[in-house]
TORZA-803403 format. One record per residue (C-alpha): z, y, x; residue number from 1. Coordinates in steps of 0.5 Angstrom, whole numbers, always signed. Each point is the difference from the previous one (the first is absolute). Example, Ala and Ser with C-alpha at 12.3 -4.5 7.8 and 13.67 -1.06 7.14 Angstrom:
rec Z = +16&Y = -9&X = +25&num = 1
rec Z = -2&Y = +7&X = +2&num = 2
END
This chain:
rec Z = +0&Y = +0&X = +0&num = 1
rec Z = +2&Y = +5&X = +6&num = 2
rec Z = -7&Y = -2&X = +3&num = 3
rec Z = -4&Y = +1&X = -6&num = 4
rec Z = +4&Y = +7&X = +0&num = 5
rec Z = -2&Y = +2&X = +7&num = 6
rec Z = -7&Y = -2&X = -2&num = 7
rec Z = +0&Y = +4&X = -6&num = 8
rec Z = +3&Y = +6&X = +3&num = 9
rec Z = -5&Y = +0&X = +6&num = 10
rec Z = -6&Y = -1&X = -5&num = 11
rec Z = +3&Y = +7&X = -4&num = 12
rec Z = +1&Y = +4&X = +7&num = 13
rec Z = -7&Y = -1&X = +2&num = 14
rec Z = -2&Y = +1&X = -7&num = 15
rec Z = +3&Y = +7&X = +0&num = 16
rec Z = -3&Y = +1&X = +7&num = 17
rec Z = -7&Y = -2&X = -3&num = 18
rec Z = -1&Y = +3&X = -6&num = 19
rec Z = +2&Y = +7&X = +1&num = 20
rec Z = -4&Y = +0&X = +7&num = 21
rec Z = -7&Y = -3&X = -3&num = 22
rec Z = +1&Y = +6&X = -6&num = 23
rec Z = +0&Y = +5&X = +6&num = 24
rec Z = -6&Y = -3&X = +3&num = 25
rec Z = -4&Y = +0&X = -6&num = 26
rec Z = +1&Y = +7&X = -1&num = 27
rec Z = +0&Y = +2&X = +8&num = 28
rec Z = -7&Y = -3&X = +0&num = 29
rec Z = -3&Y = +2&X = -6&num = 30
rec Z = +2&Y = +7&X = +2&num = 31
rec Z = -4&Y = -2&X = +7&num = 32
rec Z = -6&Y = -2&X = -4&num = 33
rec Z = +0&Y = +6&X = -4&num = 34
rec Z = -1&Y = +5&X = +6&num = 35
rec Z = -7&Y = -4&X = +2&num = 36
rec Z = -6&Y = +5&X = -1&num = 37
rec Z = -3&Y = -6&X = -3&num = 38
rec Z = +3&Y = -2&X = -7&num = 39
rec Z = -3&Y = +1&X = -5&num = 40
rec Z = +3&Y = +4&X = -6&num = 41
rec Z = +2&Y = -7&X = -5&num = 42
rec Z = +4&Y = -3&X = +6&num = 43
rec Z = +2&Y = +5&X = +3&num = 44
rec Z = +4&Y = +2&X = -8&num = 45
rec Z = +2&Y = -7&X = +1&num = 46
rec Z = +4&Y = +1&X = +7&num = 47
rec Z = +3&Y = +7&X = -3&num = 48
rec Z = +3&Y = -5&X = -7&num = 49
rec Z = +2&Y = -4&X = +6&num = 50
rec Z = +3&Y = +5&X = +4&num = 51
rec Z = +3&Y = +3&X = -7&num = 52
rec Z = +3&Y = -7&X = -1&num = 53
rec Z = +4&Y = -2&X = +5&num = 54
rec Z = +3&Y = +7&X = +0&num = 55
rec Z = +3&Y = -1&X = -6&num = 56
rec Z = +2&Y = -7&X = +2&num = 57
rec Z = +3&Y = +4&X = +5&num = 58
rec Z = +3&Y = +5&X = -4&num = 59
rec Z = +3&Y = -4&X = -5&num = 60
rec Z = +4&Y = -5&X = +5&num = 61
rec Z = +3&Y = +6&X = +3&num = 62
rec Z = +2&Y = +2&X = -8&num = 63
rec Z = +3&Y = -7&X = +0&num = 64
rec Z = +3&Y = +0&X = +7&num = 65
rec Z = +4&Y = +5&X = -3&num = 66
rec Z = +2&Y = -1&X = -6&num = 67
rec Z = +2&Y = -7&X = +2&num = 68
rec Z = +5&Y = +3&X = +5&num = 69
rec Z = +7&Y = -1&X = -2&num = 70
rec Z = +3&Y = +7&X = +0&num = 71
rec Z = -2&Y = +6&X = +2&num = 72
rec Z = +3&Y = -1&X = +6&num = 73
rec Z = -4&Y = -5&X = +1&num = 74
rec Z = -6&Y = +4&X = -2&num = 75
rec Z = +2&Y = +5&X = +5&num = 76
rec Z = +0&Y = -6&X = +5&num = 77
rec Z = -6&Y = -3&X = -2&num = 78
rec Z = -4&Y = +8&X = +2&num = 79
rec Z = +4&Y = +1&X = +5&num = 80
rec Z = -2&Y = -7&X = +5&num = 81
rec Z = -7&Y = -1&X = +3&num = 82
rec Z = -4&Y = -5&X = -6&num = 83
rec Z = +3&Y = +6&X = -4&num = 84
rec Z = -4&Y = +5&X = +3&num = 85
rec Z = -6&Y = -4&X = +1&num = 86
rec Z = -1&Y = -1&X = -7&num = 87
rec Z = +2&Y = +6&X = -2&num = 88
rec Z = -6&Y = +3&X = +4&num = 89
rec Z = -5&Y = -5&X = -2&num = 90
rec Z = +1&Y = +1&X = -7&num = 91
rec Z = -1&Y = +7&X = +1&num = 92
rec Z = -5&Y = +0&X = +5&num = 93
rec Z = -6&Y = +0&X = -5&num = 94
rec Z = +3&Y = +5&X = -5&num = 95
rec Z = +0&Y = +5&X = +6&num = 96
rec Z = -6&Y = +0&X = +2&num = 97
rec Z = -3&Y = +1&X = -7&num = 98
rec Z = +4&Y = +6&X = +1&num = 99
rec Z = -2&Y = +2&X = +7&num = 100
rec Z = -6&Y = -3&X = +2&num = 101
rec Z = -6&Y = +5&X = -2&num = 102
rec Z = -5&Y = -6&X = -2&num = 103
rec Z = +2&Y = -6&X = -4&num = 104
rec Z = -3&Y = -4&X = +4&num = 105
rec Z = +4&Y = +2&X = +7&num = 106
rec Z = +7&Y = -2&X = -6&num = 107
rec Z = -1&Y = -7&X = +0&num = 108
rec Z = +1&Y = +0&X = +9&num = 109
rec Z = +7&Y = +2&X = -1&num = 110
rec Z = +1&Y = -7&X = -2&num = 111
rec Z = +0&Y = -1&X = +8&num = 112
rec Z = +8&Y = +1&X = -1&num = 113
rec Z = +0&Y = -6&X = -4&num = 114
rec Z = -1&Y = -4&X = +7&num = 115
rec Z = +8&Y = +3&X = +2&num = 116
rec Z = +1&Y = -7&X = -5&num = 117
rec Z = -2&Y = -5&X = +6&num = 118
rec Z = +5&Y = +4&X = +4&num = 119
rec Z = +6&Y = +1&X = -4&num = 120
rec Z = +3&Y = -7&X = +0&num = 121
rec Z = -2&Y = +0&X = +8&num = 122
rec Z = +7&Y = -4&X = +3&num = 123
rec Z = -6&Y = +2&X = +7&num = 124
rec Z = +1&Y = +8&X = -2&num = 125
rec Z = +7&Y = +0&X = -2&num = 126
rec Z = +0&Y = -3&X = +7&num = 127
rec Z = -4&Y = +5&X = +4&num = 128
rec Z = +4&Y = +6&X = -4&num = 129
rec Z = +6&Y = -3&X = +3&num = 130
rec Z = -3&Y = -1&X = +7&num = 131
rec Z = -3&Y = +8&X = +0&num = 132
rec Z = +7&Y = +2&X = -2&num = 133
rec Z = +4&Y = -4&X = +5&num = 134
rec Z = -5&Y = +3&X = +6&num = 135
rec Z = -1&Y = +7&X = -3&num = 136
rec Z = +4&Y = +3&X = +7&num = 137
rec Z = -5&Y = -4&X = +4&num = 138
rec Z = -6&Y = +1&X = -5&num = 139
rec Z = +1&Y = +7&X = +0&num = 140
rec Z = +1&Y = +1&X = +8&num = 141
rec Z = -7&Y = -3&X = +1&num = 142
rec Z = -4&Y = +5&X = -5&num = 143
rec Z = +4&Y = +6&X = +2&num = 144
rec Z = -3&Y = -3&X = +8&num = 145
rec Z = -7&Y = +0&X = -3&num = 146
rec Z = +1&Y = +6&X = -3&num = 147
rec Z = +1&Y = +3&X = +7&num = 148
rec Z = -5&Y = -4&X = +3&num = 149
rec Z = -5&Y = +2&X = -4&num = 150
rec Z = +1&Y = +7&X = +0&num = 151
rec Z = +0&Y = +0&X = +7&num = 152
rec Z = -6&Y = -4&X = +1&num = 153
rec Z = -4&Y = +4&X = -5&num = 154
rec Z = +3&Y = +7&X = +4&num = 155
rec Z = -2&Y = -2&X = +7&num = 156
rec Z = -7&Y = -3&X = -3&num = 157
rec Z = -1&Y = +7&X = -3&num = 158
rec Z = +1&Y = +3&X = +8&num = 159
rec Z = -4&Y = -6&X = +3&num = 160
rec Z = -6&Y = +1&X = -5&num = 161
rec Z = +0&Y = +6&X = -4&num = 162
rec Z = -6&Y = +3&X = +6&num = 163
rec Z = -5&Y = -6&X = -1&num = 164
rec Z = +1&Y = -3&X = -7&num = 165
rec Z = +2&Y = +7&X = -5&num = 166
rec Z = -1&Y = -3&X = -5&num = 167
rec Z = +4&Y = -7&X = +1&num = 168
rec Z = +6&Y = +3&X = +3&num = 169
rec Z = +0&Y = +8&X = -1&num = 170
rec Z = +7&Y = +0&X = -3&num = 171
rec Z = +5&Y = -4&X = +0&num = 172
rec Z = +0&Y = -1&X = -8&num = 173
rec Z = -7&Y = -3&X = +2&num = 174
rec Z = +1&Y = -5&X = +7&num = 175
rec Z = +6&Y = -3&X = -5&num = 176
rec Z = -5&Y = -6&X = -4&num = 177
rec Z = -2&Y = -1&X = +7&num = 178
rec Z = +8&Y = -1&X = +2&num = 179
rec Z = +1&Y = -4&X = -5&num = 180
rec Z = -6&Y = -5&X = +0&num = 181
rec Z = +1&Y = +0&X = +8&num = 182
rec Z = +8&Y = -2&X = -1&num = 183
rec Z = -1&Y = -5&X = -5&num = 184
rec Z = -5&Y = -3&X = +3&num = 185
rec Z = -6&Y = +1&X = -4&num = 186
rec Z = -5&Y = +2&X = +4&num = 187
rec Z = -5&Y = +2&X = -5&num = 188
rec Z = -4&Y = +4&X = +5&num = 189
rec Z = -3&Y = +6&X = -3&num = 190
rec Z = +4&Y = +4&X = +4&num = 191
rec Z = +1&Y = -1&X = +8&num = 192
rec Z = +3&Y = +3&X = +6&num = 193
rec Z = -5&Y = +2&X = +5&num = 194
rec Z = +3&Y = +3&X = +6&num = 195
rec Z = +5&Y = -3&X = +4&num = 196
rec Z = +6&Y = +1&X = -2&num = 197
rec Z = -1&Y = +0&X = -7&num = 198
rec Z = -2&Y = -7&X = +1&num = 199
rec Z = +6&Y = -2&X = +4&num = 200
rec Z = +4&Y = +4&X = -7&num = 201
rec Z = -3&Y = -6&X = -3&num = 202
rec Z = +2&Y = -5&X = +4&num = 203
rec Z = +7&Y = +2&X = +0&num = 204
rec Z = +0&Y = +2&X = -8&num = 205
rec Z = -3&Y = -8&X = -1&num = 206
rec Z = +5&Y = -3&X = +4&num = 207
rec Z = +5&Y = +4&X = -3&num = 208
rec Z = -2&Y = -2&X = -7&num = 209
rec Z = +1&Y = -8&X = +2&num = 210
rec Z = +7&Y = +1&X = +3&num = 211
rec Z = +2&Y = +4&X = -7&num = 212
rec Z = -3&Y = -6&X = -4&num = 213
rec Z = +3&Y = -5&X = +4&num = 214
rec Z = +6&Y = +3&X = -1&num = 215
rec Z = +0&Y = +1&X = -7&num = 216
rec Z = -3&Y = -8&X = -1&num = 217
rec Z = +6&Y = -2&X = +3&num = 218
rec Z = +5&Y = +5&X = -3&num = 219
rec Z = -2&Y = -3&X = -6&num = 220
rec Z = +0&Y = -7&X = +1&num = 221
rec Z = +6&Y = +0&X = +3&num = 222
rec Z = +3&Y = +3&X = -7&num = 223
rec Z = -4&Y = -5&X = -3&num = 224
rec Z = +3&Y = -7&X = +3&num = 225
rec Z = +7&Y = +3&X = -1&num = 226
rec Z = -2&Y = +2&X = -7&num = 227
rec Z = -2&Y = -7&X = -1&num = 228
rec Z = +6&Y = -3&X = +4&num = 229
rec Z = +4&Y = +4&X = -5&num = 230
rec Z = -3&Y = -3&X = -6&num = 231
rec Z = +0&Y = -8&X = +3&num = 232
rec Z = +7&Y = +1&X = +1&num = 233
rec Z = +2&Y = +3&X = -6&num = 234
rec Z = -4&Y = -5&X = -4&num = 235
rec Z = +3&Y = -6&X = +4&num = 236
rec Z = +8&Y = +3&X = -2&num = 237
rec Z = -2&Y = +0&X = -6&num = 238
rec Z = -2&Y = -8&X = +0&num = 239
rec Z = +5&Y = -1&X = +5&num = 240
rec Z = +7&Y = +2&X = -4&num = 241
rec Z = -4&Y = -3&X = -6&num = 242
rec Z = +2&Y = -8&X = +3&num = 243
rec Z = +7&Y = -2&X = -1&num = 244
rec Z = +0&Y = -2&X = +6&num = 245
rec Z = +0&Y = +7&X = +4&num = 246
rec Z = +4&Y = +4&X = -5&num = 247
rec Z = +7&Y = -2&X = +3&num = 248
rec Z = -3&Y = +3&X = +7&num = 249
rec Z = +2&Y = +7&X = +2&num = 250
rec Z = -5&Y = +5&X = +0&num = 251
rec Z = -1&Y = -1&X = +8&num = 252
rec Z = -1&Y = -7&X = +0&num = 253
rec Z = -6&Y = +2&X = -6&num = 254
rec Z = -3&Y = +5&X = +3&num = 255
rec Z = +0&Y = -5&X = +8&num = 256
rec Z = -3&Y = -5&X = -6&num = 257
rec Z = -5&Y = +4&X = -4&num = 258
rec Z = -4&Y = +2&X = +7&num = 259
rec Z = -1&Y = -7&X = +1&num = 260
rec Z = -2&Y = -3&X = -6&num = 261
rec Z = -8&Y = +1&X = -2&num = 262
rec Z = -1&Y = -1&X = -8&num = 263
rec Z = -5&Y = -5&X = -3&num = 264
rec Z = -3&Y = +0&X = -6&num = 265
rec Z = -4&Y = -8&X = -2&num = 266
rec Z = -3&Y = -2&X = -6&num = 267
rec Z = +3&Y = -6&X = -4&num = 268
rec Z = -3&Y = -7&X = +4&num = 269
rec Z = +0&Y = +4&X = +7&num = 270
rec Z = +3&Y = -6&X = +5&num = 271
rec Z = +4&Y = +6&X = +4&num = 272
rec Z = +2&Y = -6&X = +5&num = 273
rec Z = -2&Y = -8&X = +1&num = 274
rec Z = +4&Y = -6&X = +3&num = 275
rec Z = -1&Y = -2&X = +7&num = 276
rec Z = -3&Y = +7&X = +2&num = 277
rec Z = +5&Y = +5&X = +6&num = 278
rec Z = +4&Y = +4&X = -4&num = 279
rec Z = -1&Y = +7&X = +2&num = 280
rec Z = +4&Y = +4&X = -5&num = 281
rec Z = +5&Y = +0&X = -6&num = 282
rec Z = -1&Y = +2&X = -7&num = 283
rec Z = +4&Y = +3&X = -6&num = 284
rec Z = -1&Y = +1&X = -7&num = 285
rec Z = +0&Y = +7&X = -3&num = 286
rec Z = -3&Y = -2&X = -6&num = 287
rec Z = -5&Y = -7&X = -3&num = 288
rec Z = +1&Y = -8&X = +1&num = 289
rec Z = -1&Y = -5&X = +5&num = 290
rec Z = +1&Y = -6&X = +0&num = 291
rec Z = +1&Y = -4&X = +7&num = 292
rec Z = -3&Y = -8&X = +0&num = 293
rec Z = +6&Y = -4&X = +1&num = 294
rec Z = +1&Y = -7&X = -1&num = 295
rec Z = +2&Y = -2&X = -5&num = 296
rec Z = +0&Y = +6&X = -4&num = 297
rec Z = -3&Y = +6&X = +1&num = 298
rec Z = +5&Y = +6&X = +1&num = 299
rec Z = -2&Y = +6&X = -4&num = 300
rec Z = +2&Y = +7&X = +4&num = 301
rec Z = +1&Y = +7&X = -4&num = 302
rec Z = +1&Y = +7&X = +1&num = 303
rec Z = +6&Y = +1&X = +6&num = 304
rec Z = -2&Y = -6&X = +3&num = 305
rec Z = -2&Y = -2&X = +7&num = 306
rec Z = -4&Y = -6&X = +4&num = 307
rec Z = -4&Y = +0&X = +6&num = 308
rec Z = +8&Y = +0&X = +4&num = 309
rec Z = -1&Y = -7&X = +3&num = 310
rec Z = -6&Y = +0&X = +4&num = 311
rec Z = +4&Y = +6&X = +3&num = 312
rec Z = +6&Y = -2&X = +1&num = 313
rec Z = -1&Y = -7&X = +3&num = 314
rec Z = -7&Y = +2&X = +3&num = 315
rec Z = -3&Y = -6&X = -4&num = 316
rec Z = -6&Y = +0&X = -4&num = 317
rec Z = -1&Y = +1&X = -7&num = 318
rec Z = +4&Y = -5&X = -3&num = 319
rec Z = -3&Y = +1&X = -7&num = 320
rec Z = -5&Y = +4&X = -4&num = 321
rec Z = +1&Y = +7&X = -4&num = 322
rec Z = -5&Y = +2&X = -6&num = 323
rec Z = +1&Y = +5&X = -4&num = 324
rec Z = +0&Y = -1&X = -7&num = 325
rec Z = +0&Y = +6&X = -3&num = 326
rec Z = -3&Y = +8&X = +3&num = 327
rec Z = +6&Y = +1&X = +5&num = 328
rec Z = +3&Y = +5&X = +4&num = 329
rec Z = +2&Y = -2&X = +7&num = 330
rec Z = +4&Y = +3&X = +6&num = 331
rec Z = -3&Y = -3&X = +7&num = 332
rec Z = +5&Y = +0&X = +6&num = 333
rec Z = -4&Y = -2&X = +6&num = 334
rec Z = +3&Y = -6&X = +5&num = 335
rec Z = +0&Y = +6&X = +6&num = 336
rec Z = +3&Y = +5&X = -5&num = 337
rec Z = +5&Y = -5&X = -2&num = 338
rec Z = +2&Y = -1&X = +6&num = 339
rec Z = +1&Y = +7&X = +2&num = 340
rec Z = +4&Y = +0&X = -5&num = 341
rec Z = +4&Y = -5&X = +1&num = 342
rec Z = +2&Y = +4&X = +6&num = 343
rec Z = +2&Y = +6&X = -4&num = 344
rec Z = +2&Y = -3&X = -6&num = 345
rec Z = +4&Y = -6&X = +1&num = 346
rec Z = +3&Y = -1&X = -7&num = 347
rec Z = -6&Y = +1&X = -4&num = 348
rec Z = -4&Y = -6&X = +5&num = 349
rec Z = +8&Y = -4&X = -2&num = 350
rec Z = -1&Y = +1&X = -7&num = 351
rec Z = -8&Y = -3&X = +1&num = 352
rec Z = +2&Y = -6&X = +5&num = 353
rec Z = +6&Y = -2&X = -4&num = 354
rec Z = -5&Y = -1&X = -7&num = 355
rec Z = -5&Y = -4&X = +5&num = 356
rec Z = +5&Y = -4&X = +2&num = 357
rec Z = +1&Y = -2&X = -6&num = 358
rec Z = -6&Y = +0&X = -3&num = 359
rec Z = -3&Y = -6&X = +6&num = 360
rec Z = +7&Y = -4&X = -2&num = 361
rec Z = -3&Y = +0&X = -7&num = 362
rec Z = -7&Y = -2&X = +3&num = 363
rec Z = +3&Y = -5&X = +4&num = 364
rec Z = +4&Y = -3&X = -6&num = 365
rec Z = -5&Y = +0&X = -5&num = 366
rec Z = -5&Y = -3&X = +5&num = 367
END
């Protein structure tokens, strides 16, 4: 029963994804379609009542987002956040350029807006935001050196050639499209240094844009592996305190825990280890079923359980093999970081080595 509501609620996610994604598409390509100068007058009215439809249709789920929101705290709360606002702007954005554009043909191009809503659920620009937001110091020094760097090319190109090319470097206002094509690397090459030092300017103005954008990819990516670290870690505390057998821990030895750990997400039937193979890592149960292959009567494992310490322990091969039966959500500890953390943990590696005891007793009794 569990398994068939997962189901059903992973069918109504991706639902709620398409739907509202394919009403957008079919609106953003009519009104593509619509700006073709070949389209005659009968399908260009159908791609207008196209256009047309999925405005409303974009109006009315804003109506009916609002209406349905619990309180006007609620409503507050649903305008005030991003999907709020994003819907807001698309079922605005055909009324206004009926207003503001001078002809109806150029109204139906506001419907550009309504790509915001591939975006607005984006996990991917709610973490770029937070990368910009986090690096801005650093962002924010690099574009200020860029400025200086540009102005200054663009001054001392100004000196260097206002002589030989007036009409390319006469001012400083007009050497700065080259300044600023030269220091991003662009090179479009309609305008050239001729004399010797505005060519060496170059030179130093091109290797000068590298620098600064090396800087800036690095300083980005940095932010970017600690964001997703950050993410990792929070995700992987939120599964750990949800097995039984981590919630007696203190926060310490959790958070020497949660570094080690790795999530896994398998399907139902999904043989996660097989007898006889080397066993190279331990599993924990957050959420699902598996059932390990024993004689005389498979044991079914549910949530807070844990299997794969054996191999581990005893250095001994898979002694039995583990399906899961049903979508599952497992915590993996590899065999270095298992040991690792025998090291700084020996009370959580008792624990652990106490229950495999126990379980090979078990096994051999049986047998």
């Amino acid at each position: 029963m569990t398994s068939m509501n997962s189901i059903r609620s992973r069918r109504w996610r991706w639902l709620s994804w398409l739907l509202p994604n394919t009403l957008t598409t079919v609106g953003v390509l009519a009104m593509v379609l619509g700006t073709s100068p070949g389209v005659d007058a009968q399908f260009d009215g159908i791609l207008l009542a196209i256009v047309i439809a999925v405005a409303a249709a974009l109006a009315i789920e804003f109506l009916v987002c609002l209406w349905i929101a619990p309180s006007r705290r609620g409503r507050r709360a649903y305008l005030s956040s991003s999907k709020g606002m994003v819907d807001l702007a698309c079922a605005l954005a055909l009324p206004l350029g009926w207003l503001l554009a001078p002809d109806v043909h150029d109204a139906r191009l506001f419907a550009l807006v309504w790509t915001l809503r591939y975006i607005s659920h984006s996990t991917g620009l709610t973490l770029i935001w937070r990368v910009m937001i986090r690096s801005r110091v650093a962002l924010l020094s690099i574009a200020g050196l860029f400025l200086v760097v540009t102005l200054t090319g663009a001054t001392l190109a100004h000196v260097f050639e206002r002589e030989t090319q007036p009409q390319m470097f006469g001012s400083v206002g007009r050497a700065l499209w080259w300044a600023i094509v030269t220091l991003t690397t662009t090179g479009y090459g309609d305008v050239v240094p001729t004399t010797i030092w505005g060519r060496l300017l170059a030179g130093w103005v091109m290797v000068g844009g590298i620098v600064m954008f090396a800087l800036q990819a690095g300083i980005i990516a940095t932010a970017f592996a600690e964001e997703l670290q950050r993410r990792h870690f929070l995700r992987t505390w939120e599964l750990v305190i949800s097995v039984p057998f981590f919630r007696d821990l203190g926060a310490a030895a959790v958070a020497d825990i949660v570094r080690l750990l790795q999530a896994r997400d398998v399907n139902a039937g999904t043989v996660v280890v097989r007898e006889g193979e080397p066993g190279d890592a331990m599993y924990f149960i957050v959420s699902g079923e598996a059932t390990v292959r024993v004689a005389p009567k498979p044991v079914v494992l549910g949530p807070g359980s844990f299997f794969g310490e054996m191999a581990l322990l005893f250095n001994t091969p898979r002694s039995a093999t583990v399906v899961a039966t049903q979508p599952s959500v497992l915590l993996v500890l590899d065999i270095a970081d298992f040991h690792q953390l025998a090291g700084r943990r020996p009370e959580f590696v008792n624990l652990i080595e106490t229950e495999g005891r126990l379980r090979r007793d078990q096994n051999v009794t049986a047998g």
